[in-house]
LOMARMAR-312421 format. One record per residue: residue number from 1; residue in three letters; z negated, y negated, x of N, C-alpha, C, CB in turn. Coordinates in nm, 4 decimals, padded with zeros to 6 digits. Atoms other than C-alpha are relative to their C-alpha. Glycine has a CB too. Layout:
<atoms>
{atom NUM 'ALA' {Z Y X} {Z Y X} {Z Y X} {Z Y X}}
...
</atoms>
This chain:
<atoms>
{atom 1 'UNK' {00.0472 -00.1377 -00.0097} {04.3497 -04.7197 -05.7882} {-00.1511 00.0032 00.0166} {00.0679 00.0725 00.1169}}
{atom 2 'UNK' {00.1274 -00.0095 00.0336} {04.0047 -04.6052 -05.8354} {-00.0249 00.0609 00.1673} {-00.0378 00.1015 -00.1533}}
{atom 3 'UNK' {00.0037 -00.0481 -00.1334} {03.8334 -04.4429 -05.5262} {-00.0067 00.1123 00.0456} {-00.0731 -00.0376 00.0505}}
{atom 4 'UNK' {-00.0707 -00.1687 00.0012} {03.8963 -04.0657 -05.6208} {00.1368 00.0113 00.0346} {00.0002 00.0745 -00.1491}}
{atom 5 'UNK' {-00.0910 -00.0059 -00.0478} {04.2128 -04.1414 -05.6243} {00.0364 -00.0562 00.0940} {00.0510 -00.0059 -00.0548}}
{atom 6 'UNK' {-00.0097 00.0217 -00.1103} {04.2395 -04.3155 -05.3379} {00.0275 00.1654 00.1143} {-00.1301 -00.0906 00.0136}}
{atom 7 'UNK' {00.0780 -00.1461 -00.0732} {04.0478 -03.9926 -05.1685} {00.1250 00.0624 -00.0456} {-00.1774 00.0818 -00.0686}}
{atom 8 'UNK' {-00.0984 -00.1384 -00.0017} {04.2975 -03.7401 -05.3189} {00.1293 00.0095 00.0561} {00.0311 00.0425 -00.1283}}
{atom 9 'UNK' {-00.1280 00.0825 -00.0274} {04.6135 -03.9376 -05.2388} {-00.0092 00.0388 00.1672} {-00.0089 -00.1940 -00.0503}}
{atom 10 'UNK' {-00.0394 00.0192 -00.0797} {04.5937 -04.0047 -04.9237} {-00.1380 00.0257 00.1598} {00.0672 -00.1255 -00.0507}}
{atom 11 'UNK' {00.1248 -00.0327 -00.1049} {04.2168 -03.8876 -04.7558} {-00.0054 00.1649 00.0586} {-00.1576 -00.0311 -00.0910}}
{atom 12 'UNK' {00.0104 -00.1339 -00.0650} {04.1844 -03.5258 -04.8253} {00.0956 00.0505 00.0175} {-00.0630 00.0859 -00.0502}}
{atom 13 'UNK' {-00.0933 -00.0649 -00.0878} {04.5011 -03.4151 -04.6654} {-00.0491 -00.0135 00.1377} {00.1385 -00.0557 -00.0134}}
{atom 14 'UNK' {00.0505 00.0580 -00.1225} {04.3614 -03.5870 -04.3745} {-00.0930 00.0821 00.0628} {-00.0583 -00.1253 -00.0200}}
{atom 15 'UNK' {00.1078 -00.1011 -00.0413} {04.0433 -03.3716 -04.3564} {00.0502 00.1289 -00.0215} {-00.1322 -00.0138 -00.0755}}
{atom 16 'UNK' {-00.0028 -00.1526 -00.0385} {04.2009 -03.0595 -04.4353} {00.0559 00.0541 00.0844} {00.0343 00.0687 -00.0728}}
{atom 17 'UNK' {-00.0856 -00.0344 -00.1227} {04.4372 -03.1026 -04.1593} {-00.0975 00.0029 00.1308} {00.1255 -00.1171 00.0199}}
{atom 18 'UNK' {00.0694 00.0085 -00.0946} {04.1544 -03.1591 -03.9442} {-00.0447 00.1364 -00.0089} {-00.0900 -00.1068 00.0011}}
{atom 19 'UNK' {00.0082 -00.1125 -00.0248} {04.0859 -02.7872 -04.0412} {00.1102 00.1067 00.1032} {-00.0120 00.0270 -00.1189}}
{atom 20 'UNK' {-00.1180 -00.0994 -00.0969} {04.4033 -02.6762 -03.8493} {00.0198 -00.0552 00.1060} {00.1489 00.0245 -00.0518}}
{atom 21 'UNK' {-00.0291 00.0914 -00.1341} {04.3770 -02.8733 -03.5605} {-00.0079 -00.1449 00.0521} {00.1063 00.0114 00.0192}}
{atom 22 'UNK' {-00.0527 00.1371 -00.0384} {04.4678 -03.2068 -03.5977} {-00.1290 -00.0729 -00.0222} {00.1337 -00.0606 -00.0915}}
{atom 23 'UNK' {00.0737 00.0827 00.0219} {04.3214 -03.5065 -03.5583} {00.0084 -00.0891 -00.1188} {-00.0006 -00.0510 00.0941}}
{atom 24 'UNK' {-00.0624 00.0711 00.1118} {04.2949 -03.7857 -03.8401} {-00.1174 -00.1200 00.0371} {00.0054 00.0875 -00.1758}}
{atom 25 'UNK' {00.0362 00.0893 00.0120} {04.1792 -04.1468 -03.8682} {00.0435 -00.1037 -00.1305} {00.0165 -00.0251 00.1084}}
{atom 26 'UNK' {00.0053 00.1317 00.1661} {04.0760 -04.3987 -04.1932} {00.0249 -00.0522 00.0342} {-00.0934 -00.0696 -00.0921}}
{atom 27 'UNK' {-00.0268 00.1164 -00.0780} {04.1641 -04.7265 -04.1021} {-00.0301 -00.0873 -00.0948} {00.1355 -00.0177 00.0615}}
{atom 28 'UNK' {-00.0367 00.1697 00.0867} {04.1238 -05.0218 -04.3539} {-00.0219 -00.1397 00.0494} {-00.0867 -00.0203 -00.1274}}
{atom 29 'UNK' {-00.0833 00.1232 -00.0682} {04.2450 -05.3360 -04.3136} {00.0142 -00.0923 -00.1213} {00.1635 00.0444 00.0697}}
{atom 30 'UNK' {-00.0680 00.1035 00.0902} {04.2856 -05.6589 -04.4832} {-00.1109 -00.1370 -00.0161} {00.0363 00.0800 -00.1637}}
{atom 31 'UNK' {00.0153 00.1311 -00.0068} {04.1653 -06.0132 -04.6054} {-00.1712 00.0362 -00.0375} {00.1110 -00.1041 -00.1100}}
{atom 32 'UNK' {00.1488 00.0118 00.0343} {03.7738 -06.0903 -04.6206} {00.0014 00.0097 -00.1747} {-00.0714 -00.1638 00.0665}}
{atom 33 'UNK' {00.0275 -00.0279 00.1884} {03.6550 -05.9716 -05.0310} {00.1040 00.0697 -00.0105} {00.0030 -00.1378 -00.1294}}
{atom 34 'UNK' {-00.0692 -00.1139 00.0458} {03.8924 -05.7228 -05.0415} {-00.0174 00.0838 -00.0670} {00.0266 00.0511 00.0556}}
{atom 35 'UNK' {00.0624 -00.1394 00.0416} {03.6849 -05.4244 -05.0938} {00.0279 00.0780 00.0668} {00.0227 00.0546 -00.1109}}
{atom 36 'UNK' {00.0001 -00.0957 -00.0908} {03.6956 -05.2296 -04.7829} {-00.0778 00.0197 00.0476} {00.0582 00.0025 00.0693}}
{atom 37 'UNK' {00.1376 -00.0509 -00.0255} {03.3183 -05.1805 -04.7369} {00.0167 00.0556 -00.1155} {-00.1297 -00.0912 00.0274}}
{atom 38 'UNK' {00.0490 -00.0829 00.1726} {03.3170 -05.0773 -05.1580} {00.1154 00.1596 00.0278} {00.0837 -00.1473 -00.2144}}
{atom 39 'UNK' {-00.0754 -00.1107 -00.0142} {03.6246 -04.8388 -05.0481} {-00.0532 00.1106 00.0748} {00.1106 -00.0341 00.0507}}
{atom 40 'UNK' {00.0261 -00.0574 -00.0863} {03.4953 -04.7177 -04.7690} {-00.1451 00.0574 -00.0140} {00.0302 -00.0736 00.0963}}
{atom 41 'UNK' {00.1719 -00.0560 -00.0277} {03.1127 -04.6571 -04.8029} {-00.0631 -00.0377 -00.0773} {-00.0826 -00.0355 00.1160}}
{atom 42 'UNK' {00.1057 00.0153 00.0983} {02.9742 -04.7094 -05.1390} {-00.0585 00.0786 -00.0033} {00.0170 -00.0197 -00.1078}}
{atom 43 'UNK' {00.0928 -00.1013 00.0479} {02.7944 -04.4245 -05.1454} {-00.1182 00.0266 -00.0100} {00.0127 00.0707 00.0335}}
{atom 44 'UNK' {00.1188 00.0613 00.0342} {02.4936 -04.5668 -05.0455} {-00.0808 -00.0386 -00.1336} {00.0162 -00.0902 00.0507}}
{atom 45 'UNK' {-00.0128 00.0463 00.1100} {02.4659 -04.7237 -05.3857} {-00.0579 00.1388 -00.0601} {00.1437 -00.0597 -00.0353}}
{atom 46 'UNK' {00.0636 -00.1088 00.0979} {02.2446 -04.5790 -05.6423} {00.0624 -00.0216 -00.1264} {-00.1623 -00.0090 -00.0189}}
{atom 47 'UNK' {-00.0536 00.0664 00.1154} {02.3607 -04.5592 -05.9890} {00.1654 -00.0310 -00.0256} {-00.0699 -00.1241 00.0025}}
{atom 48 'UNK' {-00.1257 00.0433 -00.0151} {02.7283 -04.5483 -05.8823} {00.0516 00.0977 -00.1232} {00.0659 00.0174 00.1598}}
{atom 49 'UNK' {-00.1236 -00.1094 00.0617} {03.0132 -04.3607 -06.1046} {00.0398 00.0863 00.1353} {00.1660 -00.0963 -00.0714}}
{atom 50 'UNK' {-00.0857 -00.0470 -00.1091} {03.1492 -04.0674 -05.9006} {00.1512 -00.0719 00.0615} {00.0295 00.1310 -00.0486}}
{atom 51 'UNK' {-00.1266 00.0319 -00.0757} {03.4756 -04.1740 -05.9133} {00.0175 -00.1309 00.0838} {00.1047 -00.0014 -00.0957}}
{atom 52 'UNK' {00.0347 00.0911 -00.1014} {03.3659 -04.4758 -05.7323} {-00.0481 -00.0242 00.1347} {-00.0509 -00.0400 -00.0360}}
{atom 53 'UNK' {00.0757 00.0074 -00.1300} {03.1939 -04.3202 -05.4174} {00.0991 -00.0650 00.0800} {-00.0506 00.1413 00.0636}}
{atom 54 'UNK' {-00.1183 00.0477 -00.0530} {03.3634 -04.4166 -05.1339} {00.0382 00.0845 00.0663} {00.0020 -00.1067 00.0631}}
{atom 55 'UNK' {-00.0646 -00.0634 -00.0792} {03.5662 -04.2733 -04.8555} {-00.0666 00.0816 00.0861} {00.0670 -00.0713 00.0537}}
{atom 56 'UNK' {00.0692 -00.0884 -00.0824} {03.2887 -04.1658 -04.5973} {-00.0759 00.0912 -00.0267} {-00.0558 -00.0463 00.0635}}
{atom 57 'UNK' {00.1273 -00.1071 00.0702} {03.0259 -03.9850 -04.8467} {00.1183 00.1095 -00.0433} {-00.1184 -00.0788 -00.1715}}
{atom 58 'UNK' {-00.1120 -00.1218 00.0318} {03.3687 -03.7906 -04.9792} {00.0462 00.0435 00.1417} {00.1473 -00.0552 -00.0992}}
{atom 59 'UNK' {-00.0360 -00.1011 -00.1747} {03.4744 -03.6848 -04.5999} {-00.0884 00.0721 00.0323} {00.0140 -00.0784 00.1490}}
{atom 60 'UNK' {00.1059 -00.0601 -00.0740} {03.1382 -03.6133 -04.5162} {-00.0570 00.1261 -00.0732} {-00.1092 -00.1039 00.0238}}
{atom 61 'UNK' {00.0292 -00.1402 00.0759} {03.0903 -03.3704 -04.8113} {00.1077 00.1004 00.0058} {-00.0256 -00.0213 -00.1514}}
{atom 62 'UNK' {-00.1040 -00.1087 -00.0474} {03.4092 -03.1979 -04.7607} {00.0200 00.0377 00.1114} {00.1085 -00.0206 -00.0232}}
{atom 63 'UNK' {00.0203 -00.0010 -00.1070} {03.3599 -03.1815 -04.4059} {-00.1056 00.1477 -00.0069} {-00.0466 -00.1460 00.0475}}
{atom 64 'UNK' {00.1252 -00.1499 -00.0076} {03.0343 -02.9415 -04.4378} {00.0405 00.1161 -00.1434} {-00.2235 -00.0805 -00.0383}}
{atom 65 'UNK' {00.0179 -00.1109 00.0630} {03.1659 -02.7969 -04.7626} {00.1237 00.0851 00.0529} {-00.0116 -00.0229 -00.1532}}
{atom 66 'UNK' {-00.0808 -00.0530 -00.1352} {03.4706 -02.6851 -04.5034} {-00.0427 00.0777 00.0627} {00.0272 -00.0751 00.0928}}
{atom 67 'UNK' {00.0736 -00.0589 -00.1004} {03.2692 -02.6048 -04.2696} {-00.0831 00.0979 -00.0710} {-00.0786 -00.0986 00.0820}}
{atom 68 'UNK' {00.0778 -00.0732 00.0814} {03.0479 -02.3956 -04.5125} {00.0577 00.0959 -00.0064} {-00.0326 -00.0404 -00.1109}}
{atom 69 'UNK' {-00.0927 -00.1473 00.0556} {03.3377 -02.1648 -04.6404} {00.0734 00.0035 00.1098} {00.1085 -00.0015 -00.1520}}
{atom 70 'UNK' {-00.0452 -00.0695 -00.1586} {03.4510 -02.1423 -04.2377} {-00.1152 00.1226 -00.0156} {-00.0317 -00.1292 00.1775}}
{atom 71 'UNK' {00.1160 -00.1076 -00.0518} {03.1269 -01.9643 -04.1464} {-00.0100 00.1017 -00.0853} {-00.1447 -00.0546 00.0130}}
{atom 72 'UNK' {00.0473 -00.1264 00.0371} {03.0661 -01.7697 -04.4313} {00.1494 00.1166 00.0004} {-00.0822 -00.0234 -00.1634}}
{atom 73 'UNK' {-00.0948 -00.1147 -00.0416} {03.4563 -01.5987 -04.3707} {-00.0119 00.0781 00.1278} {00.1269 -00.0507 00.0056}}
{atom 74 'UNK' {-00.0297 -00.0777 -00.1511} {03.3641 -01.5741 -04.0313} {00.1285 -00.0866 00.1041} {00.0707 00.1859 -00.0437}}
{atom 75 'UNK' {-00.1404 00.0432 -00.0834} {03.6877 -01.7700 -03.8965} {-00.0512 -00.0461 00.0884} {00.1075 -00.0968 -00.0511}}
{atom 76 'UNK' {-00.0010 00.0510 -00.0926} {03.5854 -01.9771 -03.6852} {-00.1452 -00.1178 00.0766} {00.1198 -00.0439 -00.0325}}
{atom 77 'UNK' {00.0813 00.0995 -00.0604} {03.3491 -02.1959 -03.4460} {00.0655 -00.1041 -00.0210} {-00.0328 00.0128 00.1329}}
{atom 78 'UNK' {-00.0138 00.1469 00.0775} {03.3218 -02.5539 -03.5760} {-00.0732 -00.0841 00.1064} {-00.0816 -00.0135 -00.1709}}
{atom 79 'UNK' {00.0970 00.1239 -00.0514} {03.2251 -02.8603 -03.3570} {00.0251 -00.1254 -00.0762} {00.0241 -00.0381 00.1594}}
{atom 80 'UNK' {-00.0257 00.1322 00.0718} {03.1930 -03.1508 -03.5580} {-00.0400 -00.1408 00.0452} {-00.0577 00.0110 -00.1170}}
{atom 81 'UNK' {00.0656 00.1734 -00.0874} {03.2272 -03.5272 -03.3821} {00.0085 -00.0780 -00.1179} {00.1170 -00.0971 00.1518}}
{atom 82 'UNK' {-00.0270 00.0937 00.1063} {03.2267 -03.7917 -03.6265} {-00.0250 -00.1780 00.0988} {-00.1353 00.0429 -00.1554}}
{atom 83 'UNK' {00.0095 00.1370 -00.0748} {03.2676 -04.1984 -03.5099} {00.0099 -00.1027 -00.1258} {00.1345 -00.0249 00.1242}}
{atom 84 'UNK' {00.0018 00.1179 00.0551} {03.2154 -04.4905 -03.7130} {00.0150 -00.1517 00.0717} {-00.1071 00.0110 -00.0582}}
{atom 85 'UNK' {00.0051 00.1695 -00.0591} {03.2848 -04.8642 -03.6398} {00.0612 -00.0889 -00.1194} {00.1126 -00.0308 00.1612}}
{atom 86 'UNK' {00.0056 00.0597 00.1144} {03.2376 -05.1557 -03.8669} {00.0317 -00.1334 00.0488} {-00.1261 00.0186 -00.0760}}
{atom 87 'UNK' {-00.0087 00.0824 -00.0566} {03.3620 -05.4586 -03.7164} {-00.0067 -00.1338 -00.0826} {00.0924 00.0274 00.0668}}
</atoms>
């Protein structure tokens, strides 16, 4: 799977549920050269294909563009925590 689909599959449910309450956590996992820095946080990267960003530059834009079309309905006060760890 590419890393849109990744994202559509199984990310942004994750963040939009974080619009109704809940909490949610990424997790990846697995053998050294995997590709769970390229999954997770290519976005850095200049010159990428979209469908290649990774996981945190796609949360983090749907996150504020969320938060964007909150405020301008009016619904609701937004606090936004965010945590990273890269072990």
């Amino acid at each position: 799977l590419i890393c849109f689909q990744v994202y559509e599959v199984s990310v942004a449910p994750l963040v939009e549920a974080c619009f109704e309450g809940y909490n949610a956590t990424i997790f990846a996992y697995g053998q050294t050269g995997a590709g769970k820095t390229h999954t997770m946080g290519s976005g850095n990267c200049r010159n990428i294909e979209d469908d290649q960003v990774g996981m945190i530059p796609r949360v983090v834009n749907a996150i504020f563009r969320l938060t964007k079309e909150a405020h301008e309905r009016g619904d609701w006060q937004i606090e936004v925590r965010v945590s990273y760890v890269e072990i």
